[in-house]
N, C-alpha and C positions, 0 to 999 in steps of 0.2 A: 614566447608562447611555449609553452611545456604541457606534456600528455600527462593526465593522473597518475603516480606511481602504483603499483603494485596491482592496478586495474588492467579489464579488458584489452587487448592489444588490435591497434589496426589491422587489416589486413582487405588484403584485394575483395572489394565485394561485387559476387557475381549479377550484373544486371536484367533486365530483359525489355526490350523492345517496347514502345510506349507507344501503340497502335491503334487502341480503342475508341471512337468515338460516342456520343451520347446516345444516338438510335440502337449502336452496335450493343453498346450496356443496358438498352430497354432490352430489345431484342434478349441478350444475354441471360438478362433476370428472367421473363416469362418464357425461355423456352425451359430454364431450369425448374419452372414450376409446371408448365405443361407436361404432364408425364402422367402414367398410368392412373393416376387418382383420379382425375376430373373422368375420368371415360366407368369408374368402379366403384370407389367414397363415396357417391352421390346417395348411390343406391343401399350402401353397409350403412350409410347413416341414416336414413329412415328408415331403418329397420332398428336403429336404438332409439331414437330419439321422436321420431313419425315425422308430418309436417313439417315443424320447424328446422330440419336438417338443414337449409336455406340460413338460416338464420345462424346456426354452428358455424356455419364458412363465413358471413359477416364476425361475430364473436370472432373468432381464430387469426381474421384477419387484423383485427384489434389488437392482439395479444401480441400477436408476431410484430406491430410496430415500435413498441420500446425497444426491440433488440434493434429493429430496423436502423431506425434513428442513432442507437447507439455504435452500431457499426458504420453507421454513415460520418458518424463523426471520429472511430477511432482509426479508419478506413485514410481521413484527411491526413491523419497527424501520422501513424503508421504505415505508409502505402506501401506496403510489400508483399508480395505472392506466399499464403498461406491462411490468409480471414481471420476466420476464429480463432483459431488454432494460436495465429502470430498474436493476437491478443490479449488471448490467457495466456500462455507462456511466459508473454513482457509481464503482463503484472502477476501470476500466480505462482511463476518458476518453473522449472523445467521438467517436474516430476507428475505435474498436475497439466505441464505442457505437452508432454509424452502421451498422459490419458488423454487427452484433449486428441489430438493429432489423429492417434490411431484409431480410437473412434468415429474423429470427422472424415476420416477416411475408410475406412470400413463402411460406413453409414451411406455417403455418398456410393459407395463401390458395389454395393448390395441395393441401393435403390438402380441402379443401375439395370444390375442385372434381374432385377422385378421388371424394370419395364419392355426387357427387352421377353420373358415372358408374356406378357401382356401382349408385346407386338405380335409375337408367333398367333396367339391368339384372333387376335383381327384381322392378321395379312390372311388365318387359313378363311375366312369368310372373303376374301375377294378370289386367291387365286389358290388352286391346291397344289402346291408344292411343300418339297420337307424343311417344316419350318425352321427345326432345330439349325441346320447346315446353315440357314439363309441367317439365323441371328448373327451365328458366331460368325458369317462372314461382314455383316455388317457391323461387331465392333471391331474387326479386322481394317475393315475399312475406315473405321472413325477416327481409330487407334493412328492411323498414317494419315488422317487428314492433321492432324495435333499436332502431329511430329512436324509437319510440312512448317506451322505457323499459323500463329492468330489472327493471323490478317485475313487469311483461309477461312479461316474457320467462320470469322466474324463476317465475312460475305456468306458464306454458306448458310451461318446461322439466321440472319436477316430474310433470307428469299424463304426457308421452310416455317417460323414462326409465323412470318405473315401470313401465306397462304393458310395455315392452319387456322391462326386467328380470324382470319375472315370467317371460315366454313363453321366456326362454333356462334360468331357473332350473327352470322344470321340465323344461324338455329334457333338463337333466344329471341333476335327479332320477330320468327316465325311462331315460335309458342307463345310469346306475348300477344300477337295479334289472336291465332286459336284461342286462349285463354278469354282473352277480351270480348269475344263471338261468344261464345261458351256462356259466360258468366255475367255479363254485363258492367254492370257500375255497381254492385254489391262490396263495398270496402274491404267487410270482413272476411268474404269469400275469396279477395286476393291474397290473402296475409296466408292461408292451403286451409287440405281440406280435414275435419277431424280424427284423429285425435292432433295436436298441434303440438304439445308434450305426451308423449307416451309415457315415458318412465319418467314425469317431473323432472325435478333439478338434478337428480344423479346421471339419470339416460341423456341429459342436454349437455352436460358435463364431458362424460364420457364420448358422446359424440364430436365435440369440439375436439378433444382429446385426441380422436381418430382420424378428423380431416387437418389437424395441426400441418400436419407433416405436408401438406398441399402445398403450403407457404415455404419450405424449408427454402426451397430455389431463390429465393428473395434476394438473400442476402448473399446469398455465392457469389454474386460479383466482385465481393471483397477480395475473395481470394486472388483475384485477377487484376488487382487493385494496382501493384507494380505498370502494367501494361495499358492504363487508361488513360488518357490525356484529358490536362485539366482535369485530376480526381477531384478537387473539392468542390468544383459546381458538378461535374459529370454522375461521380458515384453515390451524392445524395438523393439528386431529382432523379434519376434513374431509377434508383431502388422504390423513391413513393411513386414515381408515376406505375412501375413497372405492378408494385402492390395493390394500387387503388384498382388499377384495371383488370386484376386476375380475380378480387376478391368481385365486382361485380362478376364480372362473367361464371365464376364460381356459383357465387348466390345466383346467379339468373338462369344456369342450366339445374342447379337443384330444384328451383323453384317450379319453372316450368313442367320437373318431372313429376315434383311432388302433386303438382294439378292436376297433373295427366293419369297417375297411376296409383292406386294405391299402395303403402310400405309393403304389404304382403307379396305382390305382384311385381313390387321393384328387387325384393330380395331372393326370387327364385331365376332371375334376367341375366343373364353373365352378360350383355351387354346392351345396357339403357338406353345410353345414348342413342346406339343405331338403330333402338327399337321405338326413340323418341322421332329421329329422322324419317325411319319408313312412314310414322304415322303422319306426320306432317309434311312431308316432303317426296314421300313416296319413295319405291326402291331405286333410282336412279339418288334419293338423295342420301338412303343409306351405303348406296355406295362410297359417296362424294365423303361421309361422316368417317368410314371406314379406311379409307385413303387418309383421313385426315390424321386418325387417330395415328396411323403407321407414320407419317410424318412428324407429329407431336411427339409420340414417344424416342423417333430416332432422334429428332431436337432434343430429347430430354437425354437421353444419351449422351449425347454431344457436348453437353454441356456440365452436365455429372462427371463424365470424361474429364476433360479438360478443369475442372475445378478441384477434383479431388488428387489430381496427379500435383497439384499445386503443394498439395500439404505435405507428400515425401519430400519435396523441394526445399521448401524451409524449413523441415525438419533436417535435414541433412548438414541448410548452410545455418542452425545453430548450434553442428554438433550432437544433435539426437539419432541422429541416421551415419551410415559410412556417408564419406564424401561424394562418393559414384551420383548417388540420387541428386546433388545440385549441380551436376555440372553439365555446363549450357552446352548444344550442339554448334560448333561456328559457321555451318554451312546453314542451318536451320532457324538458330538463335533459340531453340527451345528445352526443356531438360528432358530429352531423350530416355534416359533411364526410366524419370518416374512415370512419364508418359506409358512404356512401354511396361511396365511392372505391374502399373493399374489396370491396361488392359486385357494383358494376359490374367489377371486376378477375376474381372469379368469374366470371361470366357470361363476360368473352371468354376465361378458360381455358376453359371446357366448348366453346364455341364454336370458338375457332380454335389452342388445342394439342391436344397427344397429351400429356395430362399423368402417364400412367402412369410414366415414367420419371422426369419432373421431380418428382415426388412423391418416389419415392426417392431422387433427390439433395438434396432440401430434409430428408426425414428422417435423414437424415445430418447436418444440421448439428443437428438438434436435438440429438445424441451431443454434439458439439463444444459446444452452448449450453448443456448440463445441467453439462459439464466445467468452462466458464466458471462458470459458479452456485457451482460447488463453489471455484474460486480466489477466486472475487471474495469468498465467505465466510469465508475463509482469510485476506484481505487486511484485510476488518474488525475481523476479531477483536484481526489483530496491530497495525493502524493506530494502535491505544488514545485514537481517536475519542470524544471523550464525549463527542458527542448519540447514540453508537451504542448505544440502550438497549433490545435487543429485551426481549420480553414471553414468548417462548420462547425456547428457548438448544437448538441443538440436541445430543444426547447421543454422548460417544466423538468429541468434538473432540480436537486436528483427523483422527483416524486415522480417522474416517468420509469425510470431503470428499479425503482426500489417497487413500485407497482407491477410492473414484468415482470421482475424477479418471483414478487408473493404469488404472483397468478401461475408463472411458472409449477411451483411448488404442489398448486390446489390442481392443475390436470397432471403432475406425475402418481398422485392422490385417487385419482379418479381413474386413470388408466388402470390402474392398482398392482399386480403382481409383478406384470407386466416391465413396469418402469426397473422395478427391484433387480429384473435378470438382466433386462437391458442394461442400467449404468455398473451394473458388474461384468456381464462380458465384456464394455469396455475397459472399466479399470484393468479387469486379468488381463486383458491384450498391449495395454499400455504401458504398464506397470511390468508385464514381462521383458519388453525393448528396452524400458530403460535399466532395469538391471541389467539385463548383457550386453548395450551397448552405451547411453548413453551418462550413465551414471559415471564411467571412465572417462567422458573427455567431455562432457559441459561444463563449463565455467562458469556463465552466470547465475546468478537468483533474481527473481521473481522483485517487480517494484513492494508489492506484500509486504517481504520479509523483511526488504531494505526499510521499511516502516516500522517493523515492529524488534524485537531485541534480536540485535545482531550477535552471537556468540561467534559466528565465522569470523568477525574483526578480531574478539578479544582472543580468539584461540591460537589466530595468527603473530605471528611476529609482525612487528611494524619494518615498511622495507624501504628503504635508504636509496633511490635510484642515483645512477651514475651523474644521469643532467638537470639534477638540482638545480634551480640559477641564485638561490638564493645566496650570498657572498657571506654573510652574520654567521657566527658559530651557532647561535643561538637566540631567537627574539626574544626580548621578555614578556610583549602585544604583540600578539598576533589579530589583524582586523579581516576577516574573509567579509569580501561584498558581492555578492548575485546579484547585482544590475536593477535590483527592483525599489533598492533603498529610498528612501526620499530627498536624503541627503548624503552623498556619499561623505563630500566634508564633514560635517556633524558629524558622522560617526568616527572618523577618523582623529578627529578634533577630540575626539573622547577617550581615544585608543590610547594617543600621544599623550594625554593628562594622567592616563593611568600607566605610560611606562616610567612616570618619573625621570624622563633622560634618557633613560638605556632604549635598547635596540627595538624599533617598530617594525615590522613587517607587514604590509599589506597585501592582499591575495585576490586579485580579479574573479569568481571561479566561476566556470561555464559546466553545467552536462549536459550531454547527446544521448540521442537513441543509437542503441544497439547497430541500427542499420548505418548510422552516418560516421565518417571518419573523423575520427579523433582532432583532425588538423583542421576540419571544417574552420573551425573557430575565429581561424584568421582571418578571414571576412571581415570580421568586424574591429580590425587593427587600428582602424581610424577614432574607433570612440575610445580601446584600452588605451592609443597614445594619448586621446586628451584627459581620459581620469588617470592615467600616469601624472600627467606632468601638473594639473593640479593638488593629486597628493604630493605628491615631491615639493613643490614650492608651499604648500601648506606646513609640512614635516619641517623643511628649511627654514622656514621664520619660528620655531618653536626652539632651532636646535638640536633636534632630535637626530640622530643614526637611520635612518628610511630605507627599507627595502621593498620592490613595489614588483611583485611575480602577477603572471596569467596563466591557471591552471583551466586546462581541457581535463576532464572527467566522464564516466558512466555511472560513477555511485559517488557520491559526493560527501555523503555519512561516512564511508570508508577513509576516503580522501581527507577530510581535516580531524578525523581519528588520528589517523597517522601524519597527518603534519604535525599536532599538537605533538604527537611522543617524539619524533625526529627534534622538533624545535625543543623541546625540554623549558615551554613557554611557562610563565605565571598567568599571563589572562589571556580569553581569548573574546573578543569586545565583538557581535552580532547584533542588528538590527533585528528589531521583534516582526517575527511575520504573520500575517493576518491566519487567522484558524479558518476551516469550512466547514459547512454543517453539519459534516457526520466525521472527519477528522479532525479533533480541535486543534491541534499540535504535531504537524509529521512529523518534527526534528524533536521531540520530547525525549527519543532514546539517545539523540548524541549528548541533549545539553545535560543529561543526566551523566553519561561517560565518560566525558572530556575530560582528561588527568589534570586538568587548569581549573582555574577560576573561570568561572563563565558570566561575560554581563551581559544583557537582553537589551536593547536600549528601544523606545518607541520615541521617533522625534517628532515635536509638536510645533516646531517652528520659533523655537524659545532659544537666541545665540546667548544670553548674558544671564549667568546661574546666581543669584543674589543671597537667595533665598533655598538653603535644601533639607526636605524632610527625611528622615531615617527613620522609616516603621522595624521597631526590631522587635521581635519575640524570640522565648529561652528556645534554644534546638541548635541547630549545625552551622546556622549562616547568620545571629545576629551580631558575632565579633570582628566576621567579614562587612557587612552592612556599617554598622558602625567606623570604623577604622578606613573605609574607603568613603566614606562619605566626612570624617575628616582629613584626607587625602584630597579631597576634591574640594572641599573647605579653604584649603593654604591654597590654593590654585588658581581657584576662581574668585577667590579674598570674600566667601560666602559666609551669612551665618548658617551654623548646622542642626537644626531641633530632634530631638530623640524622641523617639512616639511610641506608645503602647497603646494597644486598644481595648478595653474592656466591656463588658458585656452588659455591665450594670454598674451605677455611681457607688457602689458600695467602699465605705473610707475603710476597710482592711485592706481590701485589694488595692486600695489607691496606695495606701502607703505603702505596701511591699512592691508594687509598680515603681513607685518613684526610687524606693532604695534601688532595684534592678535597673533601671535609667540613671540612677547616680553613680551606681559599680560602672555601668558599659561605658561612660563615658569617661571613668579614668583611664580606658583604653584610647584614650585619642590626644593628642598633642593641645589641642585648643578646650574652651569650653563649651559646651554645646548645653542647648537651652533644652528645657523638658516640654511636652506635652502628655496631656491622655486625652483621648477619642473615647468618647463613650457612644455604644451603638451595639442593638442584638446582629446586623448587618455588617461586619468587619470591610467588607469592598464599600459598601455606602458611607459608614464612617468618616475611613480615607480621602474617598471621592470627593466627599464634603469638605474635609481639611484642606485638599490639594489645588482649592481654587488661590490658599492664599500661598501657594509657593511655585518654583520657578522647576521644582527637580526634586520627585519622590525617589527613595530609596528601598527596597525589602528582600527580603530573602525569596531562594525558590521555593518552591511545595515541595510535599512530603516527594520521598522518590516512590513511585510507582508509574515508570514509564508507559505501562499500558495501561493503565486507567485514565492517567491522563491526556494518550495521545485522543481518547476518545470524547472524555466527557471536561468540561470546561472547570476551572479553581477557581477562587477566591481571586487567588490572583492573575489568573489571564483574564477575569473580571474587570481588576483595576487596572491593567494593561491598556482596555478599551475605553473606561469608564472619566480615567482620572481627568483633570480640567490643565496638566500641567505634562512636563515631559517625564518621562518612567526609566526608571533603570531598575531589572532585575537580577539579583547575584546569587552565583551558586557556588560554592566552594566543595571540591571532590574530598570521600571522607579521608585521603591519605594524607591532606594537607591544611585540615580543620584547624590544627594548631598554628599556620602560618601569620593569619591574623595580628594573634596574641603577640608572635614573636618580635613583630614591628611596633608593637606599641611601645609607650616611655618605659626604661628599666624598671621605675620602681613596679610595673603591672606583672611580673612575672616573674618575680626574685622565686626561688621551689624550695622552700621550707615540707620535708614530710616528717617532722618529728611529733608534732602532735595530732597527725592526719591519718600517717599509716599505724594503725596497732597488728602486734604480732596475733593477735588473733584473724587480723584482714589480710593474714598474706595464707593461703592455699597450694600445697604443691600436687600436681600428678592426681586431681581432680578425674574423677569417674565419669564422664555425661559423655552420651551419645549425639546427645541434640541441642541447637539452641536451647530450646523452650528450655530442658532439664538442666543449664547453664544457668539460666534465669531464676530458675525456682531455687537452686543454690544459692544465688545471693540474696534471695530472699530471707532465706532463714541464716543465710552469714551476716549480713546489713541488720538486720531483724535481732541478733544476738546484744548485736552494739549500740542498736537503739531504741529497743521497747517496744519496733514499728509492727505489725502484723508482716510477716512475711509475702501472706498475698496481697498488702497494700505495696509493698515494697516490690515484688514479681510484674505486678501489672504497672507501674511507675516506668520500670525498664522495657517493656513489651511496648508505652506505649511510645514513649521517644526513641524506641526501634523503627518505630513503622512513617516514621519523620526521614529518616535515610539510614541505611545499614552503614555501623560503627566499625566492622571492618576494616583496617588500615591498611592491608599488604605485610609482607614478611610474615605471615604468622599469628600477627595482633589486633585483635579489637578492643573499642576502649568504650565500652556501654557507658550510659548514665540514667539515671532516672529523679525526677524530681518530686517532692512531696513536703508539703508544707506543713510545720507546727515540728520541723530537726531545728537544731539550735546552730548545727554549721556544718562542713561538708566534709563527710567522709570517703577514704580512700584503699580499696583493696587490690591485689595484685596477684592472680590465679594462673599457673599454668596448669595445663591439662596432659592426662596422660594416653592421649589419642588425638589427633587434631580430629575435628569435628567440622561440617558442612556450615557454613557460616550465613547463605542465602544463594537464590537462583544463580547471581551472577558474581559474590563475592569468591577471595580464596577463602583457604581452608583457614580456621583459628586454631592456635594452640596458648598462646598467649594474654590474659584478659589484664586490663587496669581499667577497673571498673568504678565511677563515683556516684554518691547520691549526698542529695544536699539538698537545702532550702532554696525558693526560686528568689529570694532576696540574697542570697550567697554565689549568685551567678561569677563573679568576679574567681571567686578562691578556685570554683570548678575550673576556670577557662586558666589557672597559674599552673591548675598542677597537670591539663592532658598537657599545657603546653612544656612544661617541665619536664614531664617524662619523655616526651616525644624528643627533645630536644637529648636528654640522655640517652632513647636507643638510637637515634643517628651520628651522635658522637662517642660515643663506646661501645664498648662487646658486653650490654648488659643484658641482651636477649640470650644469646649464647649459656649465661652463667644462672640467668633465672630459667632456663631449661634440665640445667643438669644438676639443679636442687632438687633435693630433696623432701624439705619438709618446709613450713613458714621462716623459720628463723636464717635456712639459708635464703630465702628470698627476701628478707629483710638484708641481712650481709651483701648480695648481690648486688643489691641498689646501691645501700651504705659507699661501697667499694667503685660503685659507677659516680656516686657524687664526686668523689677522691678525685676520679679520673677529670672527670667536667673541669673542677676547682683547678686543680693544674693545669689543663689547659688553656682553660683562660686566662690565667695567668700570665701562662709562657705566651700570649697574644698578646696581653699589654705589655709585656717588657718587650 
């Protein structure tokens, strides 16, 4: 068992006490939403909205359950103390984890100390004392119930939510039955009284938008999500039970009010509620409302307390924070610091802001934080992460979280300025932490980025750890398997075929979340020992060299990045894995980077290959396709059929199809028979074909990793589609010519005497840019053959955009093809500035650039193979740099043939 190289490293992770039970997390969630709103919102939203304000708290309650659900289920698979926070961070990264953080914690820390405003308010209607002193000492005191322990707390908070609970439930009980006296059986006159939309859809909007924040408390249990027992049944029913029952009570104290009072009368009331109890309950029951609200809001303290101190917590233990903030107290078991940081932050908001307003900018980003929850669960699912094992799954994926998400969007819309200051004081608060502190010592990124192009792989060196186990200097197959395969044999069985003999290496590989230790893995020793020892005796009866590693991981893209450059492999053989709805392809960016050969394999349950089809077309992979599907040909003792597909029966195309199927196949040892597919549908064509064979072949798609990781090809089409098993091959562009090189001698003997003319060689070339790279051989191509230069420019542009021709060192080798040249010409440009060569290529300075007829496929694939083969055995890069004009780059060459010829030579003697 070995830990991923160059990856995250174990370390002691700090725990906390797993003490929560299921009433404790009802409890938990409703007292976190019991708080200043339900006693104030009731009354601000019928004043926007009239009547139907009842009906905003139902809506709101809606809205808030896509996140709900979503954190119920990222809650299962993540349970660690920080919620949202830890959520976006895992999948968004650490800079957007930072904003995240310190606004769910500001957010919480300022509703806070609104309610505790609010308290002073109500407590001065029971008793007159200085309310100010009495707040601050009661978060004084809350502050050290936290400290004490959850277990505290979680008794504490039980005895005051109930009591409270009761004293608003019979208030609605009461106003229901007055209302019913009042009104009788009149339906319509239950639903309130007119107007029932004041300001239409904007004022219903808006009001929604107002009481949003009611619900924020829902989902705070997440944060506490570490300390629950049994989280995956506990913190999902929890959170709906704790919802469904807040959003009725919600709607049934608006309702009630909105019967009793009219908007105009509800908006001049600082307080409704007790003004709904006197009337129905009398001054003894305004009292009882008035106690209650002092209880509800110190519950909601208590709870905003304890939830928000959570978030320095895991901020800390990812490294965004100093350490101090994670560390557990041993007498208390709880993190004293952040406990103690957030309440002292309490106390000088009551003291020295006006937090009425910042309250409502912070609950504005909660909108934007639920929205986040809803992405970041959308990114896991599609991630196809396997430590991602939640224990609930939430229901009407993704068209639950993708619906949050929009609605999200339409009340920050609706709030309107509002939202804009708000998710900006958060970003400047967040985005200032992690510049000074955390941008120095966070390590990880974001499940995101690991999806999309990694430039932190390629910028890095690859790193070589000390306890390697692998014993080969070098594999030539490399087979990585993730436990999800169908067949781990089959694909191994495949590996083996394509190392021809030489060194197999197979790779068990597991990743973990961030929170679990790297060695976890071991656990499961008992199934690597038995897929060990059946590859191994698989490997043995073939003969083969077998080496069988088990890689533990956190980035896994990282991980066989860098096995592939350590191993210095030729293939690396991967089982095809299924796409999801809105990620078709999350590994799109590696099988695009892997410096090897890359084959996709989809097994169909087919052991015996009789019969194999090779769809090739002219571009980067059909010499690879070809040549390993006569490879696997002499193997499997299969016939091999060469396939093109065309659009239309038209006999020109057919015949320059079959010349190009007659050239590719004097690249292979056997003879391989021809077809054409005709079909405006290039995947139905195939699909068609492939009922009568045992094992399609074709190349990858064009490279554009992020388009494809999104939207589905042709060929992850035939992936799903075809009636047989699938193999897809991609060849990386520095090794395009390898193909060619294993073919029979006679396919690659490099004649440039009648190919290069000294007008096609270029020295110290002026161009800034590709494109103006392109348009020069336009008109240099264009000299030699009559062509239009802009047919000849867009020819190269478009079998660029197939995969970038880049090679490393220095050199790219364009081509472009165009029908009605009589055979294939060859030029040879250096430049006198290296130039930008694409997002993720190097720089080019070097161009051997061809264009040719698509029935001359064959000469094309002699001569990149030919030159390639001259600048890896001589110093001809070197000499075609420090010419001058054409004719020393023709001499350059000349002098590098000289060199090859003798060498090979002094090889045969």
């Amino acid at each position: 068992m070995t830990t991923s190289p160059g990856l995250a490293h174990a370390s002691a992770m700090h725990k906390l006490e797993r003490s929560l039970d299921l009433p404790t997390v009802i409890a938990f969630a409703i007292g976190a939403m019991l708080g200043g709103e339900i006693f104030v919102l009731p009354a601000l939203g019928a004043s926007t909205t009239g009547s139907s304000v009842w009906l905003a708290f139902v809506a709101a309650a809606a809205l808030v359950l896509p996140a709900a659900l979503s954190k119920s289920e990222l809650a299962t698979a993540i349970p660690g103390s920080g919620g949202s926070y830890l959520y976006i961070e895992r999948c968004l990264g650490p800079v957007i984890g930072t904003v995240a953080g310190i606004g769910l914690w500001l957010s919480l820390m300022l509703k806070c100390a609104f309610a505790m405003t609010v308290l002073m308010t109500y407590l001065g209607r029971l008793v007159d004392l200085p309310g100010p002193w009495i707040a601050l000492g009661l978060v004084v005191g809350l502050t050290g119930l936290n400290v004490l322990g959850v277990r505290k707390v979680g008794r504490f908070q039980n005895l005051i939510v109930s009591g409270c609970v009761l004293c608003l439930t019979g208030l609605v009980v009461a106003g229901i039955i007055d209302v019913g006296q009042r009104r009788g059986l009149d339906g319509l006159a239950w639903l309130g009284p007119a107007p029932f939309f004041a300001r239409d859809t904007e004022g219903f909007l808006s009001a929604v938008g107002l009481v949003f924040v009611s619900y924020a408390g829902v989902t705070k249990v997440t944060a506490i999500a570490e300390e629950v027992k049994n989280e995956s049944r506990n913190i999902p029913l929890g959170i709906l039970i704790s919802l469904v029952f807040m959003c009725l009570l919600y709607a049934g104290i608006s309702w009630v009010l909105v019967t009793s009072y009219s908007p105009a009368v509800l908006a001049e009331d600082a307080a409704p509620v007790a003004s709904l109890a006197n009337r129905l309950l009398g001054p003894t029951g305004e009292r009882v409302i008035n106690a209650a609200a002092v209880v509800a809001l110190i519950s909601m303290v208590n709870a905003g307390l304890l939830a928000a101190s959570r978030f320095p917590f895991a901020m800390a233990r990812d490294q965004l924070l100093p350490p101090r903030f994670h560390q557990i107290n041993r007498r208390f078991v709880t993190p004293v610091t952040s406990i103690l940081v957030t309440g002292l932050a309490i106390i000088a908001a009551i003291t020295w802001l006006d937090v009425t307003r910042i309250v409502k900018l912070a609950s504005v980003f909660m909108i934007a934080a639920f929205m986040l929850v809803n992405v970041s669960l959308l990114i896991l699912r599609e991630s196809d992460a396997q430590w991602y094992r939640p224990r609930f799954r939430a229901p009407l994926y993704p068209y639950v979280q993708i619906l949050g998400t929009l609605t999200g969007l339409i009340l920050l819309w609706a709030v309107g300025t509002v939202a804009l200051e708000g998710l900006l004081t958060a970003a400047v608060a967040g985005g200032v932490v992690y510049l000074l502190y955390g941008r120095r010592h966070a390590r990880r990124i974001g499940v995101l980025q690991q999806l999309m192009s990694r430039r932190d792989i390629i910028a890095s060196p690859p790193v070589a750890p000390d306890n390697q186990p692998s014993e080969l200097p070098g594999a030539h197959t490399v087979v990585p398997l993730f436990g999800t395969e169908v067949s781990p044999e089959a694909l191994v069985h495949l590996g083996a075929t394509l190392a021809e003999r030489r060194e197999l290496e197979v790779i068990r590989i597991s990743d973990v979340p961030d929170q679990t230790v790297l060695e976890v893995d071991l656990l499961a020793g008992d199934r690597i020992a038995s897929l060990r020892r059946r590859v191994l005796a698989l490997a043995g009866e073939r003969g083969i060299p077998t080496q069988f590693d088990s890689l533990v991981t956190r980035d896994v893209r990282r991980t066989l990045y860098e096995y592939a450059n350590r191993a210095n492999s030729r293939w690396f053989v991967m089982a095809w894995r299924e796409s999801g709805p809105i990620i078709r392809n999350p590994y799109e960016w590696l099988y695009t980077h892997l410096p090897c050969n890359v084959a996709l394999f989809k097994d169909a349950g087919i052991r015996t290959y009789r019969r194999l089809l090779a769809v090739v077309e002219p571009g980067p992979h059909d010499a690879l396709v070809a040549r390993t599907a006569d490879q696997l040909s002499t193997l499997f003792r299969a016939q091999v059929t060469l396939a093109r597909v065309l659009p239309e029966p038209d006999e020109t195309a057919m015949g320059q199809a079959e010349e190009y199927l007659t050239q590719l196949g004097r690249l292979c040892h056997g003879t391989p028979a021809h077809e054409l597919c005709v079909g405006q549908d290039w995947c139905a064509a195939v699909s068609k074909a492939s009922a009568r064979f045992d094992l399609i072949l074709f190349g990858a798609p064009p490279d554009r990793p992020l388009r494809a990781t999104f939207l589905r090809s042709k060929e992850d089409r035939l992936m799903n589609e075809a009636h047989c098993a699938v193999l897809r091959l991609k060849t990386p562009r520095e090794e395009m010519h390898e193909a060619v090189s294993t073919a029979p001698a006679s396919a690659h003997h490099l004649v440039l005497d009648d190919t290069l003319a000294v007008r096609a060689a270029r020295a110290k070339l002026e161009v800034e840019r590709k494109d103006q790279l392109f348009a020069e051989f336009g008109r240099l191509f264009g000299d030699l053959t009559e062509v239009s230069p802009l047919a000849i420019t867009k020819a190269f542009e478009e079998r660029e955009l197939l995969q970038n021709t880049a090679m490393g060192e220095g050199v790219a080798m364009p081509h472009g093809t165009l029908s009605g040249l009589d055979r294939t010409h060859l030029a040879v440009v250096t430049l006198a500035r290296p130039i930008q060569y694409g997002a993720n290529a190097p720089e080019v300075d070097v161009c051997v650039a061809t264009l040719g007829p698509p029935t001359d496929r064959e000469t094309h694939l002699r001569l990149i193979a030919g030159m390639s083969k001259l600048m890896v055995l001589t110093d001809v890069l070197n000499r075609l740099r420090e010419a001058s004009d054409g004719p020393g780059i023709l001499a350059a060459i000349e002098r590098a043939q000289d060199q090859l010829a003798a060498h090979d030579h002094s090889r045969e003697s």
